[in-house]
Structures are given as C-alpha cells and as structure tokens.
C-alpha positions as CSV (number, residue, x, y, z in Angstrom):
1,X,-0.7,12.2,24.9
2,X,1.2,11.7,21.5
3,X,1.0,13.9,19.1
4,X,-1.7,13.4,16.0
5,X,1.4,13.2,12.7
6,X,0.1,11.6,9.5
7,X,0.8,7.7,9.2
8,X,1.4,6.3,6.0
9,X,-1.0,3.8,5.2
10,X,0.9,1.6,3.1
11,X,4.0,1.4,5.4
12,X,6.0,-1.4,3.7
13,X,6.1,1.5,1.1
14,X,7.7,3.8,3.7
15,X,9.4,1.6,5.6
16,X,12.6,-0.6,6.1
17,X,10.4,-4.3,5.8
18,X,13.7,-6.9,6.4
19,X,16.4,-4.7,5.7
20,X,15.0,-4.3,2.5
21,X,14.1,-0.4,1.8
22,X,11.9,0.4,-1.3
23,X,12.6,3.9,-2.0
24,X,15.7,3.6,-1.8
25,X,15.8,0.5,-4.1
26,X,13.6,2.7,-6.6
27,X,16.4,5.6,-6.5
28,X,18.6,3.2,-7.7
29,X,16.6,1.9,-10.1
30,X,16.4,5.4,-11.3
31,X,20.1,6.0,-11.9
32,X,20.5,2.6,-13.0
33,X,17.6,3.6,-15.8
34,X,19.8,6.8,-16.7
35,X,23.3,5.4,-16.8
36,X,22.1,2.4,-18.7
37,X,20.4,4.8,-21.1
38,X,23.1,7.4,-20.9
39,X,26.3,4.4,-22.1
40,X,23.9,3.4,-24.7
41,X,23.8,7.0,-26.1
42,X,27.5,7.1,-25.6
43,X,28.5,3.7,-27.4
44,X,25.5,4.5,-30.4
45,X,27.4,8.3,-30.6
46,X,30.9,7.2,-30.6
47,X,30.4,4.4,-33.6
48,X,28.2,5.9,-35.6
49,X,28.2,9.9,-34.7
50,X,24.6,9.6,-34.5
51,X,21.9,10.0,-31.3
52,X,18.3,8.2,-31.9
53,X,15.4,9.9,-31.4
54,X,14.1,7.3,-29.5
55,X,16.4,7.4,-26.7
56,X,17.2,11.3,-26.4
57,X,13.2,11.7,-26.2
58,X,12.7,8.5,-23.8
59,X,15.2,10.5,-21.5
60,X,13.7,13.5,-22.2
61,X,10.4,12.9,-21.0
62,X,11.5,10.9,-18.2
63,X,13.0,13.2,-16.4
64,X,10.2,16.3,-17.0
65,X,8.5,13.4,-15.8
66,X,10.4,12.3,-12.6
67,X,10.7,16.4,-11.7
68,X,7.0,17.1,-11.9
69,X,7.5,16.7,-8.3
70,X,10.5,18.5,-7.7
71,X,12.3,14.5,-7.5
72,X,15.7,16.2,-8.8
73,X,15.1,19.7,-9.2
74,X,11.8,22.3,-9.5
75,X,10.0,21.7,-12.5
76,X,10.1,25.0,-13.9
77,X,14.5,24.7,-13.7
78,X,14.1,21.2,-15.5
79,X,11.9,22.9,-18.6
80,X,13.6,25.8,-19.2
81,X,16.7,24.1,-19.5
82,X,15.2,22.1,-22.1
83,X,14.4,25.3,-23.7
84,X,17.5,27.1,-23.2
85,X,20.1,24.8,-24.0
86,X,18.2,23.6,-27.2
87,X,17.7,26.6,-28.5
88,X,20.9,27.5,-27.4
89,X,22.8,24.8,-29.3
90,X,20.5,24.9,-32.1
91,X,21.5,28.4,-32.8
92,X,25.4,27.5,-32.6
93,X,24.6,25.2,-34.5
94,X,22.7,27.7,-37.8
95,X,25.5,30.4,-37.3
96,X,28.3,27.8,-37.5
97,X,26.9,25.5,-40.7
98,X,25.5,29.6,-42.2
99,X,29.1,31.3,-41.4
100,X,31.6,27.8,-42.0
101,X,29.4,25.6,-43.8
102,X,29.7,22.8,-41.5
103,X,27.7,22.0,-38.2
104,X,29.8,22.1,-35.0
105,X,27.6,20.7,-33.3
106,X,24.6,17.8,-34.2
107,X,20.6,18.3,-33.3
108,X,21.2,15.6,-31.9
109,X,23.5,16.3,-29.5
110,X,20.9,19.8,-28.7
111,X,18.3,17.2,-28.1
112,X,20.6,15.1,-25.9
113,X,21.6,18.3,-23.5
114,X,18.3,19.8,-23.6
115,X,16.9,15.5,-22.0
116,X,20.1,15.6,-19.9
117,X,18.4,19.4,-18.6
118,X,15.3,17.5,-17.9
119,X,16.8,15.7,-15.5
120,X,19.2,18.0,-13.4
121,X,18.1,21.3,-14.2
122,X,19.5,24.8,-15.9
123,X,22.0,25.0,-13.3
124,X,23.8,22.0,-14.2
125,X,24.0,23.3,-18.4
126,X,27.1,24.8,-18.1
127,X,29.0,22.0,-16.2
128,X,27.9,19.3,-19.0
129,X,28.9,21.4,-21.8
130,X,32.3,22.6,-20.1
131,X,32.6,18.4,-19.1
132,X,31.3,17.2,-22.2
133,X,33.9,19.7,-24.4
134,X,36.4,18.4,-22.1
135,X,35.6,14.8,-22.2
136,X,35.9,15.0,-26.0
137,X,38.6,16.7,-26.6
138,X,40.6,14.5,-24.8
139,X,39.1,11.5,-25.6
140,X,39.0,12.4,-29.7
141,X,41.8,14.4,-30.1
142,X,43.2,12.3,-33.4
143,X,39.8,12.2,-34.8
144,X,38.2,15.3,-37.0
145,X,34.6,14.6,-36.3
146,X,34.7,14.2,-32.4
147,X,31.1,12.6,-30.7
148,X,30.0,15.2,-28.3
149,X,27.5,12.7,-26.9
150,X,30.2,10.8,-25.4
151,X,31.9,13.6,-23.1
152,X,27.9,14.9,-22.4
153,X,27.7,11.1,-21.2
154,X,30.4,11.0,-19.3
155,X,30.0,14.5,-17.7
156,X,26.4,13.9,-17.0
157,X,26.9,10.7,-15.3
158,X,30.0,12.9,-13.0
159,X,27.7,15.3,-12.4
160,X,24.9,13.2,-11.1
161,X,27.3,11.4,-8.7
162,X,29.0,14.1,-7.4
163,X,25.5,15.9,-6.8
164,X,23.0,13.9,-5.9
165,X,22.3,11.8,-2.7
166,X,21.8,8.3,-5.0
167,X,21.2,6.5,-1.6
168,X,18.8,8.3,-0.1
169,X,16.3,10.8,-1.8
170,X,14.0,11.7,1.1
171,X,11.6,13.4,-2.0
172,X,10.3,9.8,-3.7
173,X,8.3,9.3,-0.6
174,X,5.8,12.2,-2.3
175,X,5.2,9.6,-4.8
176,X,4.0,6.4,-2.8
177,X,1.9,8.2,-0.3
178,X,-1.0,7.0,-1.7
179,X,-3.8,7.9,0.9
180,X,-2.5,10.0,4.4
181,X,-4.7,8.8,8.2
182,X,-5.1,11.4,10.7
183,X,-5.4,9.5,14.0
C-alpha cells in the first residue's frame, strides 16, 4: 500500500514538463532581476557618484519580499541587516562629515548595503563592505571621490555566486504550492 504524501496539484508548477523546469527558470529570473538591477546601480554610481532612490528601494523591498519565506535567508537576518548596516553606515557617515567635514561615505550607498542585506542577510555585511572597499580601491585608485556602489556591486554579485545554489533553490516550491491533496 503506498504511502498517503501530499501531491501537488498544479504539477507543471512542480514538475520538469518537456525538459522545461519552472522553478528553476524563476531562480534565474531572480538573479537575472538582481544583476540587471545591481550593473545599473554600478554604471549610474560610477558616472555620476549618485544611487536613485528608485532603484536602492526597488531592491530593497524585493528582497524583504523574496525572504518573507526564508527564499534566501530567515526573514528576521534579512531585516536586521537592513537595520544594522544602515544605521551603521549612517553613523560613519555623521562622525566622519561632524569630525572632517566631508562624508566618507554617501546615504546612498547606506541605503544600497542596507537593500543588498535584504537580500542575503546580516551574515553576508561584512564580506560586501570588506569586497566593496576592495573593489574600489583598486578599481579608483587615481580618482579622489571613489563610487562605493561599484565595489558593493561587484562584491554582492561575487557573493551571490559563490553562495548560493542559482540552479536549484529547492525553497521557491513554498511559493507555487497553491492548494496541497491528501489522497
């Protein structure tokens, strides 16, 4: 006798359908969203030292959004690294501009780390801003105002490929099990 395990009921959903898998189409869709996104900020940052608003915020609230779930990481990690590192880089930012006159670092760029936190976490904040000081250093060496946004672009699209299964995530199935069948 087989044993009663829940069946999805939209299986083409859930299942390979002619070699053609839609989670894992939609994964891809998702880091194709954030490195499109993310080399937007980075071209915007590096020509005119400036992050919009409307992009941070968009990536922002995507990925509180995507980790509601726990898609990337726990919700709870994803929000307070929103919290910590803008408040964290906010402050650098007051004591530098209070004790030197002049901000070290943008709000924009606080915003930036604090929507690339959304999306991987408190864990990953110290890798994007060791990467990102990194990446610009190098990068802007000759110049005297050096775009942070580009190294936190660069880092955070490293990090996501060196830490995350892009092929496979076996957690966006929670989102398109739409009704569950005992039976």
């Amino acid at each position: 006798m087989p044993l009663n395990r829940p069946k999805c009921i939209v299986e083409s959903l859930c299942l390979e359908t002619d070699g053609f898998n839609l989670l894992l189409a939609l994964n891809w869709l998702t880091f194709a969203f954030f490195v499109w996104i993310t080399l937007e900020l980075a071209y915007l940052d590096h020509i005119s030292n400036l992050l919009p608003n409307s992009h941070t915020l968009a990536l922002l609230i995507t990925g509180l959004t995507l980790n509601l779930n726990g898609l990337f990481v726990q919700w709870t990690d994803a929000t307070l690294g929103c919290v910590v590192s803008y408040i964290g880089c906010r402050a650098y930012h007051d004591i530098q501009l209070r004790c030197c006159g002049i901000a070290g670092i943008g709000l924009g760029d606080a915003k930036y780390l604090a929507a690339l936190a959304a999306w991987f976490g408190i864990q990953a904040v110290p890798f994007l801003l060791v990467g990102a000081s990194i990446c610009s250093l190098i990068g802007y060496w000759h110049r005297t105002e050096k775009p942070f946004g580009v190294g936190l672009s660069i880092s955070a699209i490293v990090f996501w490929i060196f830490t995350s299964t892009i092929w496979w995530n076996p957690n966006l199935e929670i989102l398109f099990i739409l009704a569950v069948e005992f039976g």
